[in-house]
C-alpha positions as CSV (number, residue, x, y, z in Angstrom):
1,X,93.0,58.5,25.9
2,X,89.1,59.6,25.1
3,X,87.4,56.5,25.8
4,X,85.5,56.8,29.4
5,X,84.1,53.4,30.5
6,X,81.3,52.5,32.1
7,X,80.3,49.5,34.0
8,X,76.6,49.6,33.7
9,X,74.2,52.1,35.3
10,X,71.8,53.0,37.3
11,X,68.1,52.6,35.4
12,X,66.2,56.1,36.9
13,X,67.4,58.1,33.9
14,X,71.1,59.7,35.4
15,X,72.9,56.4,33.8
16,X,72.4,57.7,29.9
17,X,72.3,61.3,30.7
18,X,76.0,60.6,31.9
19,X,76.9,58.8,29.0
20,X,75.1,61.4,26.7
21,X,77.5,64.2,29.1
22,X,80.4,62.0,27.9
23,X,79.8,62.7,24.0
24,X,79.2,66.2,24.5
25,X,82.7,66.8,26.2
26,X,84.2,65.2,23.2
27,X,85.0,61.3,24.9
28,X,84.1,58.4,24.0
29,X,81.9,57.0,26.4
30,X,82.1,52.7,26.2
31,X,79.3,50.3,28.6
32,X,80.0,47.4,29.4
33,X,76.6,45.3,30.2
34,X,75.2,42.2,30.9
35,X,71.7,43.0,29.7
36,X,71.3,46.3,27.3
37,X,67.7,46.2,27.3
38,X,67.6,47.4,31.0
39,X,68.7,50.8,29.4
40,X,65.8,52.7,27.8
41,X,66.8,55.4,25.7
42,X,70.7,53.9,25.3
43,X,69.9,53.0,21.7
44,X,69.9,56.8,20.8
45,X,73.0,57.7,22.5
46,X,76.6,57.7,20.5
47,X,77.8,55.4,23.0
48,X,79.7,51.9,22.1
49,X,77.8,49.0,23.8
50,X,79.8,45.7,24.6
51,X,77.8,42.7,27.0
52,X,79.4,40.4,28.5
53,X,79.2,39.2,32.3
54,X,79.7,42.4,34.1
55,X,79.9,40.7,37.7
56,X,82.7,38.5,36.5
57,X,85.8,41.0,36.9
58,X,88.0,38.4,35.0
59,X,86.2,38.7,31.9
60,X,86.0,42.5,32.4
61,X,89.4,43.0,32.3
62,X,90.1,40.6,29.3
63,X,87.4,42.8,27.1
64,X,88.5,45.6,27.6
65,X,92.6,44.7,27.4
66,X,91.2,42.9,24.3
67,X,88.7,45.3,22.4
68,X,90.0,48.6,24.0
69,X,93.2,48.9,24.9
70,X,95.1,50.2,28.2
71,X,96.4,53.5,26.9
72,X,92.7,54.4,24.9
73,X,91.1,54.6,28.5
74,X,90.7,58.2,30.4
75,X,88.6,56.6,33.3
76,X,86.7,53.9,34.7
77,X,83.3,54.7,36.5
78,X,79.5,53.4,36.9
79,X,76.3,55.2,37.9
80,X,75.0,52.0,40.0
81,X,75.8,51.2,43.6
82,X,75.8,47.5,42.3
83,X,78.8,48.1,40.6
84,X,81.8,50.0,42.6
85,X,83.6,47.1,43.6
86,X,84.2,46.2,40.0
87,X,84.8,49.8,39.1
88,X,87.2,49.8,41.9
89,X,89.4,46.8,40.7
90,X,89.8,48.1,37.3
91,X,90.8,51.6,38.1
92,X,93.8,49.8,40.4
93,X,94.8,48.1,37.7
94,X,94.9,50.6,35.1
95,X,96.2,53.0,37.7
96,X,93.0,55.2,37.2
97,X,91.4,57.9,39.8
98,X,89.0,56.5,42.2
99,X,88.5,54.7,45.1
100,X,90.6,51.4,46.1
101,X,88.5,48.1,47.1
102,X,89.1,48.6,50.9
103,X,87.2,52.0,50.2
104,X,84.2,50.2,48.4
105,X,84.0,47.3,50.9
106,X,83.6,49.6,53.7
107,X,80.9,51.9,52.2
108,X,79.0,49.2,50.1
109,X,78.9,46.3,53.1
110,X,76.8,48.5,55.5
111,X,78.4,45.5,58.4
112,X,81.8,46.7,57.5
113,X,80.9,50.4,57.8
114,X,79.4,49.6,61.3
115,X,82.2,47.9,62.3
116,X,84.7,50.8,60.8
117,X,82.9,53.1,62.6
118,X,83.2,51.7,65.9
119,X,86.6,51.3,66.0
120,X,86.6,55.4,65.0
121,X,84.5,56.2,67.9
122,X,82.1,57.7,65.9
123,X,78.2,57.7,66.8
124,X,76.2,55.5,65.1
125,X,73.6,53.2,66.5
126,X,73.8,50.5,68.5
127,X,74.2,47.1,66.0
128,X,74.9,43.6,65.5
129,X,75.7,41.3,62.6
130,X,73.6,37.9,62.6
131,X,75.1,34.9,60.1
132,X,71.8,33.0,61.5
133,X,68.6,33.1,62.7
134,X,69.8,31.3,66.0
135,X,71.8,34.6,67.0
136,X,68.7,36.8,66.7
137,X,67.8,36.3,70.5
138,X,71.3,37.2,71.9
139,X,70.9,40.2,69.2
140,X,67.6,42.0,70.7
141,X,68.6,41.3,74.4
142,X,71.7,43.5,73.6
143,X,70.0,45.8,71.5
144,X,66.0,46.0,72.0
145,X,63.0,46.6,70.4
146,X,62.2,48.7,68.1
147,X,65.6,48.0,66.3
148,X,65.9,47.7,62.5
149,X,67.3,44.4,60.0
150,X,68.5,45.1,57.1
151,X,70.9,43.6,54.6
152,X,74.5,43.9,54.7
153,X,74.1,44.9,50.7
154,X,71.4,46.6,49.2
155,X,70.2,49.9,47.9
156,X,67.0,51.5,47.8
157,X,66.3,50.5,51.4
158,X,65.2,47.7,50.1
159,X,64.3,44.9,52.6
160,X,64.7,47.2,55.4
161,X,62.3,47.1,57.9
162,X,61.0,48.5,61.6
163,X,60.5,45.3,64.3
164,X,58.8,45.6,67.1
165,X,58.3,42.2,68.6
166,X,60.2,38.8,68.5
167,X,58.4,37.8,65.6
168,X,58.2,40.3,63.0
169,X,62.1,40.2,63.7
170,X,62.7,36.3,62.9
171,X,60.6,36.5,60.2
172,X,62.8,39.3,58.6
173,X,66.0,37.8,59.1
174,X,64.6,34.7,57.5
175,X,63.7,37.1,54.2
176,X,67.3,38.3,54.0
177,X,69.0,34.9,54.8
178,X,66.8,33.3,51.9
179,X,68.3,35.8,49.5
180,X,71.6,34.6,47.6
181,X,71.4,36.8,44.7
182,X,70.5,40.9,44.7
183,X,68.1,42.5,41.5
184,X,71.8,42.4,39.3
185,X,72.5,38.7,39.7
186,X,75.0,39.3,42.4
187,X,75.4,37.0,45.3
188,X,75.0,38.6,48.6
189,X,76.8,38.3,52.0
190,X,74.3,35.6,54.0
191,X,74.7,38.4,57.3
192,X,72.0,40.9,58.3
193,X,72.6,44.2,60.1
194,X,70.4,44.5,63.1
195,X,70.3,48.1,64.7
196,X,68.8,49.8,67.4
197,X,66.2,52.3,66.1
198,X,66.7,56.5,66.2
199,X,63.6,57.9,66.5
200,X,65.3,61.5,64.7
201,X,65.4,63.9,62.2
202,X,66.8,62.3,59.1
203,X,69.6,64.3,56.9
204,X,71.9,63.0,53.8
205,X,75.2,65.0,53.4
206,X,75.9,65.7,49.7
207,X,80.1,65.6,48.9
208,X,82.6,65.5,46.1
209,X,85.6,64.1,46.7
210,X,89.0,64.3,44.8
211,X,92.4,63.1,46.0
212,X,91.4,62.9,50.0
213,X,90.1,66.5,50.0
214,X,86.1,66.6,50.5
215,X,84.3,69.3,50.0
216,X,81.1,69.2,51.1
217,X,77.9,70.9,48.6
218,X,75.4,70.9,51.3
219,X,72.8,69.0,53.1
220,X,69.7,67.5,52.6
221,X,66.5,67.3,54.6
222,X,64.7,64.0,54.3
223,X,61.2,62.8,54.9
224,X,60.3,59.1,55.7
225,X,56.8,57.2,55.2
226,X,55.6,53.9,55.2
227,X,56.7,52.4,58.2
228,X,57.5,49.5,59.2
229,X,59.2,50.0,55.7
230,X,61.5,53.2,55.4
231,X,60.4,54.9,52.1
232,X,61.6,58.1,51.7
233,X,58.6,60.5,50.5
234,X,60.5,64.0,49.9
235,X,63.5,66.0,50.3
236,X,64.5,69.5,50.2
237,X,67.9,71.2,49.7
238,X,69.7,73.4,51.1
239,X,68.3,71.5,54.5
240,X,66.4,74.1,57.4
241,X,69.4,73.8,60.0
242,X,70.8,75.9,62.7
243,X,74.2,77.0,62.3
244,X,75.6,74.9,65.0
245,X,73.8,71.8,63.5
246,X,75.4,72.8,59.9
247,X,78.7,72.4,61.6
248,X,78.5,69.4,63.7
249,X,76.8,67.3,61.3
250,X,79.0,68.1,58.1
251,X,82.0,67.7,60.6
252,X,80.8,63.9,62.0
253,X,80.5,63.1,57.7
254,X,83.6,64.4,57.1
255,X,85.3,62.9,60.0
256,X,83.7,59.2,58.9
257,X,84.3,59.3,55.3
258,X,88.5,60.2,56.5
259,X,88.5,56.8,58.2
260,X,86.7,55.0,55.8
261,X,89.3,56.4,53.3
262,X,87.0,57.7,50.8
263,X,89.5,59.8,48.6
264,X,87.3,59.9,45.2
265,X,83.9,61.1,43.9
266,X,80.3,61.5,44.9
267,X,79.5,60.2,48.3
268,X,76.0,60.7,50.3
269,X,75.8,59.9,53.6
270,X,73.2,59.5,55.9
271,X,72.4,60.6,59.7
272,X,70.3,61.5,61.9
273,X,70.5,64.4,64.7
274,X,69.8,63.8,68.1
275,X,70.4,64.6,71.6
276,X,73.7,63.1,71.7
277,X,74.4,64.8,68.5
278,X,74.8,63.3,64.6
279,X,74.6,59.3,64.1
280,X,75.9,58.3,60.9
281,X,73.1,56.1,59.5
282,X,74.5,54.8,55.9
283,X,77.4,55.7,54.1
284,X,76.9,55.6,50.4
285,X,79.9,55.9,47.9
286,X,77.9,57.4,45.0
287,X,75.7,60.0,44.0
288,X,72.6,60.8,45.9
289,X,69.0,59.0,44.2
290,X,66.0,60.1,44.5
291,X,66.7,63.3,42.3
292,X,68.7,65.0,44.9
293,X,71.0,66.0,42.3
294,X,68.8,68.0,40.6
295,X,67.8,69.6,43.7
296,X,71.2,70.6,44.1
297,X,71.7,72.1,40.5
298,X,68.5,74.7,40.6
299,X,70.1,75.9,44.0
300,X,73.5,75.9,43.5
301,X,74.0,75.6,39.6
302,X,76.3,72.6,40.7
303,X,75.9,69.4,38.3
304,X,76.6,66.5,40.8
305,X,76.6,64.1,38.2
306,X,79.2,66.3,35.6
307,X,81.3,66.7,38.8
308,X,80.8,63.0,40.1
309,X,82.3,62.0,36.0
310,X,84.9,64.5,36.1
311,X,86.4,62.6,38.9
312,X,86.8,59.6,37.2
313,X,89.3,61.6,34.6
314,X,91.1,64.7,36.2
315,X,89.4,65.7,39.0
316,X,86.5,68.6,39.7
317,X,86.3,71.7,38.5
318,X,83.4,73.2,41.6
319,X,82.8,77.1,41.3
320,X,82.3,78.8,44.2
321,X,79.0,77.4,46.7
322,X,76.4,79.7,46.8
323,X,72.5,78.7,48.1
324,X,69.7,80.6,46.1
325,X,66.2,79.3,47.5
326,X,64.9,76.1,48.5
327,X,63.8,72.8,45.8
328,X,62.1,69.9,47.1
329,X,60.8,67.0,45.9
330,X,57.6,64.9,46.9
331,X,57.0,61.2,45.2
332,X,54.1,59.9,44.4
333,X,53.0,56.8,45.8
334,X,49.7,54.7,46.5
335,X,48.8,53.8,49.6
336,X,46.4,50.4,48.6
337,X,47.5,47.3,46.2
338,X,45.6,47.3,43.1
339,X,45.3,47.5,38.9
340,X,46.7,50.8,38.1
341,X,43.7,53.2,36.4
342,X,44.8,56.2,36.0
343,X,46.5,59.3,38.1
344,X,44.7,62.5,37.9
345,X,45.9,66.1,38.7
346,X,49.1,66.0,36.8
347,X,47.9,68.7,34.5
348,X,46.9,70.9,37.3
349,X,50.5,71.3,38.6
350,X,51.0,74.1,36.0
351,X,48.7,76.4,37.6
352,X,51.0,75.8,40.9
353,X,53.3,78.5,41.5
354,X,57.1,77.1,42.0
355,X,56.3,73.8,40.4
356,X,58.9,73.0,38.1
357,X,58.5,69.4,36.8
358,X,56.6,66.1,37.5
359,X,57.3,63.0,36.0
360,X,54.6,59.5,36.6
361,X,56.4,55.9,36.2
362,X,53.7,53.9,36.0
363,X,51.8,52.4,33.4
364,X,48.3,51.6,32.8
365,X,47.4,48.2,34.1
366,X,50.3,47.5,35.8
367,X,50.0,46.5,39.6
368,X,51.2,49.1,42.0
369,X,51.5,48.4,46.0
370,X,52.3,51.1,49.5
371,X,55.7,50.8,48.7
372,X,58.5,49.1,50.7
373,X,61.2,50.6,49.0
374,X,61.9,53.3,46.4
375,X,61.4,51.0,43.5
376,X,57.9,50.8,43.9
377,X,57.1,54.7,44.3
378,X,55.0,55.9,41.0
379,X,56.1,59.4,40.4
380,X,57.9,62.7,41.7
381,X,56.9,66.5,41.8
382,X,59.9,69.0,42.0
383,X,59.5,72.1,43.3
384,X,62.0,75.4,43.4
385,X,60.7,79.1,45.2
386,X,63.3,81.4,47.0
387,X,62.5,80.5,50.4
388,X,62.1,77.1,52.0
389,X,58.7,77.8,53.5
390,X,56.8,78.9,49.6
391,X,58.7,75.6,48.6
392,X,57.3,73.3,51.4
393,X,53.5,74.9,51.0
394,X,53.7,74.5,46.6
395,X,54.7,70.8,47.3
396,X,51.7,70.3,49.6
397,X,49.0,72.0,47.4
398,X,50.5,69.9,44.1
399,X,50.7,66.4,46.2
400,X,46.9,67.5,46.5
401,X,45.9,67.7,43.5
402,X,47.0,64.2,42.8
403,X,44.4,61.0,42.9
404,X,45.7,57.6,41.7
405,X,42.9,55.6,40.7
406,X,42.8,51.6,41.0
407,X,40.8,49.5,38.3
């Protein structure tokens, strides 16, 4: 029993550093993918590659009955968001740790979580579900403007975006309800999620999960920009919160993954804090993006992704949670349309005291836009000092020092 499958990944750069964590513990990691290409870096990595139709569960289960064999398998998992419901129907019927389907349904369809939520009595905003642009009407007279549509299924926050008047709202329900398939080839729910907007503080709680007992690693303090569009700019971690705050928003999260049944893994979950108290925005049954993870490891030591593996196979092994300093992030991103040129001030980030890494996407030539949603940011700095403040202030001298230059 050393062979740890994988139903794809994500493409970021976490999804072959977990299967390159695999070989180093001495299993034998296995993906299963429908296009290896979409993997840069996979051809290096001592990993068995096998394609077939990964959205097609029957064919899934035949492979792997069929080229691996039931009692070679330690665990099922994924890094991508796209694919926990699959994950979810092999581990039930392997009898493998993880998450049952109910579980995934409610935390992947963000209708069902609303709707879950509700019936918990848990704050959340005010929503509706439209199946058609007819019902928008009845929708904002309940709810109001500014209120904010989004897909039932997504990730990224991709298509998610501030209305403000009748139209702008039609003409974003009509985007979502012409989608059938999402970026994986995966038909989506034809439903969009229409919420009243929280003008708030924005937080994601970081947890690990194993057998129904949570524990929570801490939380992180989130930055938006872009709007209408909700892009998220930065983070930092451990999160600038009084203790009182600490306690009521980690409780709500704890609170709505119990009734949601989330028993297994990484979950990050989103909220905001107002003057009512925490409003659970998204839940998300996976590991944080946007290199939270890593902001997590250079304050705690903690490997979220290690962890997140482990409980696909025998559970956790978390030391004891202790915060040294603050890390941040900041991402770089352009703020007109054009022909990438180049991005200058990369090499000045040495000289920045607490700058740790930077990393640039793009390449030269290629089109970049103000984003809409975190596929289309360019870059990232990462930052790590012992106090939150000397963090916050080397993140704003190095997002200086950057120019991105259009042709």
């Amino acid at each position: 029993m050393s062979k740890l499958i994988f139903i794809e990944a994500n493409t970021t750069g976490t999804g072959m550093i977990a299967l390159t964590r695999a070989v180093d513990w001495g299993l034998e990691p296995v993906l299963y993918t429908n296009n290896p290409d979409r993997y840069r870096g996979l051809e290096d990595i001592e990993c068995e590659v096998y394609v077939c139709d990964t959205n097609d569960i029957n064919e899934l289960q035949q492979h792997i009955s069929t080229k691996i064999g039931v009692t070679n398998i330690c665990g099922v998992t994924t890094t991508s968001e796209f694919y926990l419901e699959q994950v979810a129907k092999l581990i039930t019927f392997y009898q493998l740790p993880g998450n049952g389907i109910e579980t995934i349904r409610y935390v992947r369809n963000k209708a069902q979580t609303r709707n879950v939520l509700k019936n918990a009595h848990i704050l959340q905003p005010h929503f509706d579900v439209l199946h058609s642009e007819a019902e928008l009407n009845e929708a904002i007279q309940r709810i109001g403007f500014p209120c904010v549509i989004k897909p039932t299924e997504d990730s990224g926050s991709n298509e998610v975006k501030l209305c403000t008047n009748i139209k702008t709202a039609q003409e974003q329900v009509r985007i979502i309800l012409d989608h059938s398939f999402n970026k994986r080839g995966q038909a989506v729910p034809k439903e969009v999620l229409i919420e009243k907007y929280i003008e708030a503080p924005e937080y994601s709680v970081e947890t690990i999960s194993w057998q129904g007992r949570t524990t929570v690693i801490g939380v992180t303090q989130k930055s938006l920009e872009g709007l209408p569009f909700f892009v998220e700019a930065g983070h930092l971690f451990p999160a600038k919160l009084t203790d009182y705050q600490y306690q009521k928003i980690t409780a709500t999260v704890l609170h709505a993954l119990q009734v949601v049944h989330f028993k297994n893994g990484a979950a990050h979950t989103e909220v905001k804090w107002t003057k009512e108290g925490c409003l659970i925005i998204e839940i998300n049954g996976r590991l944080a993006g946007g290199m939270i993870p890593e902001l997590i490891r250079l304050t705690t030591g903690i490997d979220m992704l290690e962890q997140h593996i482990y409980c696909a196979i025998d559970g956790p092994c978390l030391p004891n949670l202790h915060y040294k300093g603050t890390a941040g992030i900041r991402f770089l991103m352009s703020n007109v349309e054009g022909e990438f040129k180049e991005l200058t001030g990369i090499d000045q980030l040495k000289y920045i005291h607490h700058i740790k890494e930077s990393k640039v996407y793009i390449q030269l030539g290629e089109t970049v836009v103000p984003p809409q949603n975190a596929y289309q940011r360019l870059g990232y700095i990462v930052a790590y000092s012992p106090t939150f403040d000397e963090t916050v202030k080397a993140l704003d001298q190095a997002i200086k020092k950057i120019e991105i230059k259009m042709k």
